[in-house]
N, C-alpha and C positions, 0 to 999 in steps of 0.2 A: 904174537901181536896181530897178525892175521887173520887169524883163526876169530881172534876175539874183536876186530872189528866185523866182520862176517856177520861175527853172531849179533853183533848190535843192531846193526842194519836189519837183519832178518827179524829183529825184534818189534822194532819202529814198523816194517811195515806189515806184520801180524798185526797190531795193534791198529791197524788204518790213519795213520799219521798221515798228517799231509799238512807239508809246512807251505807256509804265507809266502807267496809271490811277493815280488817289489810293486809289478803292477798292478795289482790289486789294492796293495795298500796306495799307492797314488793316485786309483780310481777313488776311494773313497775319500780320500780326502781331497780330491777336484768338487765332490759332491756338495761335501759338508763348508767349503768355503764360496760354491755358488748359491747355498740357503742362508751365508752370513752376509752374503752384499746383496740379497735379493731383501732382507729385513732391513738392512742400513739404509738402501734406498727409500724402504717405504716410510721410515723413522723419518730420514732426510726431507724428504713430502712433505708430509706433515708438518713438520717445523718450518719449512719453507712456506708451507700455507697458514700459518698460523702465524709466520713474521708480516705474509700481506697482511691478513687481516688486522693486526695490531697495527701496523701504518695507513691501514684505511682507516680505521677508527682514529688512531689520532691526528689525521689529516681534515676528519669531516667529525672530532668531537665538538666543535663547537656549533653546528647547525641542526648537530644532534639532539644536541640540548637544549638550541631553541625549539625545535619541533615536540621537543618532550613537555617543555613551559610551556608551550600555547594551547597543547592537548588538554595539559594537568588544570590551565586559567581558564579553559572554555570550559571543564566540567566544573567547576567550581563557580565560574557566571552563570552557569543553565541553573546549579543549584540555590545558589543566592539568590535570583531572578525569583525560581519557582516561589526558594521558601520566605521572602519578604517584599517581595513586587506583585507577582501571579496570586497567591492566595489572598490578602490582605482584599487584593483587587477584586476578586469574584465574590468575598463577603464583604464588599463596599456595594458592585454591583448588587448583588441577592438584596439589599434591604433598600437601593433605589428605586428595585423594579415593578415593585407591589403594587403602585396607582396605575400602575401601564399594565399591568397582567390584567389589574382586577377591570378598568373598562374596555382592554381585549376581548375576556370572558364576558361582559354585560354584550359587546358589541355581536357575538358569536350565538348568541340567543337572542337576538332582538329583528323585526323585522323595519320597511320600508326608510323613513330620511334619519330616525333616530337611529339607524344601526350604521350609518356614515357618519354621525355627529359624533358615534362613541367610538369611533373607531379613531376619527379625528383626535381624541382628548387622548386615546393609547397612541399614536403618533408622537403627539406634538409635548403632553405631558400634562398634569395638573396638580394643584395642590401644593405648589412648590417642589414635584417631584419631577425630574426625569420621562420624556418618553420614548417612545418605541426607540426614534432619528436618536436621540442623542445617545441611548443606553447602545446602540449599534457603536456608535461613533467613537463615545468614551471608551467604552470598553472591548475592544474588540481584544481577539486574540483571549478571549474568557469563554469558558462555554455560554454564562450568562447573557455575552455581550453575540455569539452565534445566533442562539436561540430569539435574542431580540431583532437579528437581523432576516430570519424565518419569519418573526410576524410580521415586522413590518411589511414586507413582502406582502404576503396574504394580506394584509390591511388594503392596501392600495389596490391590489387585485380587487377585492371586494367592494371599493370605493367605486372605482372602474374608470371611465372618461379618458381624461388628460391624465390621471395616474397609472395609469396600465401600463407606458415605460419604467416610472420608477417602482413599478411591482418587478417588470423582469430583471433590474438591476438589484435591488434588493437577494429576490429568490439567487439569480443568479451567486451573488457574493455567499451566499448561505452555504457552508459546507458538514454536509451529515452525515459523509462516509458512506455507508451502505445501509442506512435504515430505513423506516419507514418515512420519516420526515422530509428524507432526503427526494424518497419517490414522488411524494406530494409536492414538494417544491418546483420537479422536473414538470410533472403535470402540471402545475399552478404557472407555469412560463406557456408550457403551450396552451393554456385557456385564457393568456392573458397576447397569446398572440394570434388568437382564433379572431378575440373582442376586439383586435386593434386594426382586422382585417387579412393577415398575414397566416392564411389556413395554411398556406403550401411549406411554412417553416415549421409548424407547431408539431407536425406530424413525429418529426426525429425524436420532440421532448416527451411524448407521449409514450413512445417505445422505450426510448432511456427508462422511465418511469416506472414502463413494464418492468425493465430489466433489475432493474437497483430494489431491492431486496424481495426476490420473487417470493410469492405467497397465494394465497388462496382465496385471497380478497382483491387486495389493493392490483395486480398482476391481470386476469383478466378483465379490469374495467378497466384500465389505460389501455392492455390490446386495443380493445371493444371501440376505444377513443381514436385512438390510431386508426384504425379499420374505416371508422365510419368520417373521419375527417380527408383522409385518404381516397374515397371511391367519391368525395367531393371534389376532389382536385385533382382527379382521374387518374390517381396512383393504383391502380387497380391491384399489381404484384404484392406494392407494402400490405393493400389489405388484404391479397388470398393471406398471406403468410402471417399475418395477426390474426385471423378467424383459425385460422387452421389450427394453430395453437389452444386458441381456447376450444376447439372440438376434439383435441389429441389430448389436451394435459388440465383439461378443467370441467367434466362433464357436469360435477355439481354446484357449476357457482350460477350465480343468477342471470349473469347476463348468456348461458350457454345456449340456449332458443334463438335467441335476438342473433348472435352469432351465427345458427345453422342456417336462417333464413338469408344474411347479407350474406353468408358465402355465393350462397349458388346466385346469388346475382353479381357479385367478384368477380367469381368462375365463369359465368356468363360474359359479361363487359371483356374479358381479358381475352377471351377466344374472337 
């Protein structure tokens, strides 16, 4: 019997047996049950944050839902506005506007008292049609109704006198974004507060004018305007820095000479 446990023994450890500790086995399983409460926890988490959120929600579902109807009523007002208020509107205006464009355009080629008289009847209206004042008025908030408050502007301007406020009120209401018209406008204030006596304000509108939609035209003659209204009212800086411009960034436009000359008397005055 000896013998023969011997031999088994001697057998097990030829073979490299090597039997399992206790504590081994209750290492790994210290392991495998600190990976199953590290997951429960984070389950737990979650569910915890997902019961707030479900009682935040039904705490604040009902102003939820207002905010959600007044969003859903406002695109739905903007859209009914456009499609049965706004359109109907701008081809109500387009067919009022015709007697006011068309003695605009007679007034815009015509010279001495008859170019105030027609400018008058695009104002004021004729023909039983609408003019400049009322197609502003009725319709504003239209492009049609914009565009009619541009010319009135320019109307009065070109009238001049006692109207040369309500040309800057006009221009001023005009809004053209960044175009051309808009530039014109900004000039068309500061020519109308040259004529009213007010050199030392017109100057900013001239630059504005510059500025809003630069180009290769309209850009150096407002400089040019600026410049030379400016070294009247002994702004001497605004106008090195308007000439200077048109001699950096406009060599081939017309007023580019007229400009290289007021510099150097700018430049001069300023020193």
């Amino acid at each position: 019997m000896r013998v023969q446990l011997m031999t088994t023994m001697a057998t097990y450890n030829k073979r490299g047996y090597k039997s399992k500790t206790k504590p081994e086995k209750e290492e790994k399983e210290e392991i495998f049950d600190d990976s199953e409460s590290t997951t429960a926890e984070v389950f737990s988490t979650l569910d915890e944050g997902a019961n707030k959120t479900e009682e935040w929600l039904e705490r604040n579902q009902k102003p939820l839902i207002i905010i959600v109807a007044v969003i859903a009523i406002g695109a739905l007002c903007a859209w009914a506005y456009s499609q049965f208020v706004l359109e109907p509107k701008q081809e109500e205006a387009a067919s009022e506007t015709t007697e006011a464009n068309k003695y605009y355009d007679l007034a815009l080629n015509s010279t001495g008292k008859e170019k105030d008289s027609l400018y008058t009847l695009a104002l004021e209206g004729v023909n039983g049609k609408y003019g400049l004042i009322q197609i502003s008025e009725e319709y504003s908030g239209t492009d049609v109704g914009n565009i009619a408050t541009y010319q009135a502007g320019m109307a009065f301007l070109n009238i001049g006198g006692d109207k040369l406020q309500k040309a800057i009120d006009y221009l001023k209401a005009y809004d053209g974004g960044d175009s051309v018209l808009q530039s014109i406008a900004q000039a068309g204030i500061g020519d109308a507060l040259v004529q009213a006596g007010q050199a030392g304000d017109a100057v900013s509108y001239y630059m504005d004018a510059a500025d809003t939609n630069e180009n290769e035209f309209t850009t150096p003659k407002y400089l040019l305007k600026a410049a030379q209204i400016a070294l009247t009212t002994g702004d001497n800086s605004t106008a090195v820095k308007a000439l200077e411009r048109i001699k950096e960034n406009y060599p081939n436009a017309v007023e580019f000479k007229t400009a290289q000359v007021l510099l150097g008397q700018a430049q001069a005055a300023s020193n």
